[in-house]
Structures are given as C-alpha cells and as structure tokens.
N, C-alpha and C positions, 0 to 999 in steps of 0.2 A: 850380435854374433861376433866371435873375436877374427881378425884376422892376422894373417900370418905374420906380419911386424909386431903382434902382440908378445911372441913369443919369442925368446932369443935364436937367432941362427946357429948358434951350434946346437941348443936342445933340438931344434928342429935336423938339418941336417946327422946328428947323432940318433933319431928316431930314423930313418929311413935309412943309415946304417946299419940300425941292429935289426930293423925289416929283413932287410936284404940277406946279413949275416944268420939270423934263426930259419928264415926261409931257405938256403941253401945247407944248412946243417940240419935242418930237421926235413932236409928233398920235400918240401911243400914250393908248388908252382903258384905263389903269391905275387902279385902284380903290383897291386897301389893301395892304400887307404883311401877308403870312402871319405867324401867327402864331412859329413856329422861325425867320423871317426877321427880325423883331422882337428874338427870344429871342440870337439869333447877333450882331446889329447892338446889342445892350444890353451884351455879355460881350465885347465887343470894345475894348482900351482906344484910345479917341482921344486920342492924347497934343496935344492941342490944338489939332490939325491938320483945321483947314476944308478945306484941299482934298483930303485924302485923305477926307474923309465926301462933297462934293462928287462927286470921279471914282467914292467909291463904287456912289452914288445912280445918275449917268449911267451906269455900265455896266450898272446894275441894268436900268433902264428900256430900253436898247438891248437889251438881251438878253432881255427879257419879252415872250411872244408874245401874254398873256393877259393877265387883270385882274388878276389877283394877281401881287405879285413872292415869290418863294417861294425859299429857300437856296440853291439850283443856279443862282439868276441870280447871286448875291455873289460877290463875289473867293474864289478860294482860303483864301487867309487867313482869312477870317471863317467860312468853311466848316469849320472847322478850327477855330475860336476854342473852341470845345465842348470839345476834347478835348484842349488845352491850360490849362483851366482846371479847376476841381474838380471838374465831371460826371465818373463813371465810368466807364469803357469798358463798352459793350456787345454781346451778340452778333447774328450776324448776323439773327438771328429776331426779336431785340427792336430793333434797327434797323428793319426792315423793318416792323415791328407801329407803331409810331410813326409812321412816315412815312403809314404807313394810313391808321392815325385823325387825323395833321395833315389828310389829302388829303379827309378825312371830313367834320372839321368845318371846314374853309377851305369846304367844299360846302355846309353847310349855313346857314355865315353867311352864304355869296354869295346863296342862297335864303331866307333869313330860317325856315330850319327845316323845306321842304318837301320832303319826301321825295324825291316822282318827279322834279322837276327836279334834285336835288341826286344822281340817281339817273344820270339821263340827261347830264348835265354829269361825270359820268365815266367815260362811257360803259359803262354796267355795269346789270343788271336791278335793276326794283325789289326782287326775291326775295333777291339777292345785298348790295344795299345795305343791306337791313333786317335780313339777318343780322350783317353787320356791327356795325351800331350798336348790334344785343342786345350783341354780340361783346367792344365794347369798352365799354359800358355807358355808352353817349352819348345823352343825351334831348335831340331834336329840338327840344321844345318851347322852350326855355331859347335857342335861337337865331331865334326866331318875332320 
C-alpha cells in the first residue's frame, strides 16, 4: 500500500486544495477523502500534469453525494491504479471484506469513534455494526 511520503507534498497538498476549492464552488459540503481514495490518488503516476489532477479532483467533487469522496467517485483509471501496480489480485470475498472495513472506519472517523452514529450512518443496527468491528478487529477508540 503506498504511503503518503510516496507521493510528493505539493501533489498531495495541491489535491486537498482543489478539494476544498471545487467543493466550495460547486456548495457540495465535502469533508475528507476516504482513505483507499487517498491510497488510489497516491499510486497513481501524475506525470506532471495539473490538469489531469485538477479534472481529477472536479469530477470527484461532482460526483460525491456525501462527505466523503470515496474510489467509485475517481476516474476509471485510478480505480484501477491498484491493480496495475504491485498490489495482488484478490478475491472476490477479500474485495468485498475491505471495502467493509474502509466503509467501517471512513464511519467511524466521520463519528470520531462513536458507535451508534457511525452505526446509523450506514444504515445498519448497532448489533450488526459491533460485530463487525469485533470482525475485522477495529477499535473504535483509536478514532475518538
């Protein structure tokens, strides 16, 4: 998984500038990138090209119904950056088990780690959400 020294600090801070700038010009109440959105937008080479991070950003924000912008707003391409690069292929159960636990704790950052909202914000029981978190062995607290 690449992390954020992978990518230079200006592309990164210049991403969460034109967040911010499309999100106020297009009045979408956009909060952060998910994290695997982050992960996809880091392993993606910008061969120096502002405007293709620019249209990036704009389609992102156009296409996000919600506070988060999460991989399914990104271009194709970067959707795809994952599996073009040195991540492995995986199957469809461990695709699906990941997407969980991003949807998990993307829930529980936006809550600062409280269960029941972070519960009801996925529209799912608290009984359901807390198995979960045993499930993937995500502690709440760490996002408070």
């Amino acid at each position: 998984m690449a992390r954020q020294s992978d990518m230079t600090t200006s592309t990164y801070k210049a991403l969460f500038a034109l967040l911010e700038k499309y999100a106020k010009e297009y009045r979408k109440d956009i909060r952060r990138i998910s994290t695997p959105a982050i992960d996809a937008l880091m392993q993606y080479h910008w061969p120096g090209n502002v405007r293709e991070l620019e249209n990036c950003m704009e389609r992102a924000v156009l296409l996000c119904e919600e506070q988060v912008i999460h991989t399914y707003h990104l271009p194709p391409t970067l959707q795809t950056a994952r599996d073009t690069g040195t991540v492995q292929s995986q199957s469809l159960k461990e695709a699906v088990e990941r997407f969980e636990m991003d949807l998990i704790i993307d829930a529980l950052k936006s809550t600062r780690g409280n269960m029941r909202q972070a519960a009801k914000s996925l529209q799912t029981t608290e009984r359901i959400f807390s198995y979960k978190v045993k499930k993937y062995n995500i502690n709440p607290k760490q996002y408070g």
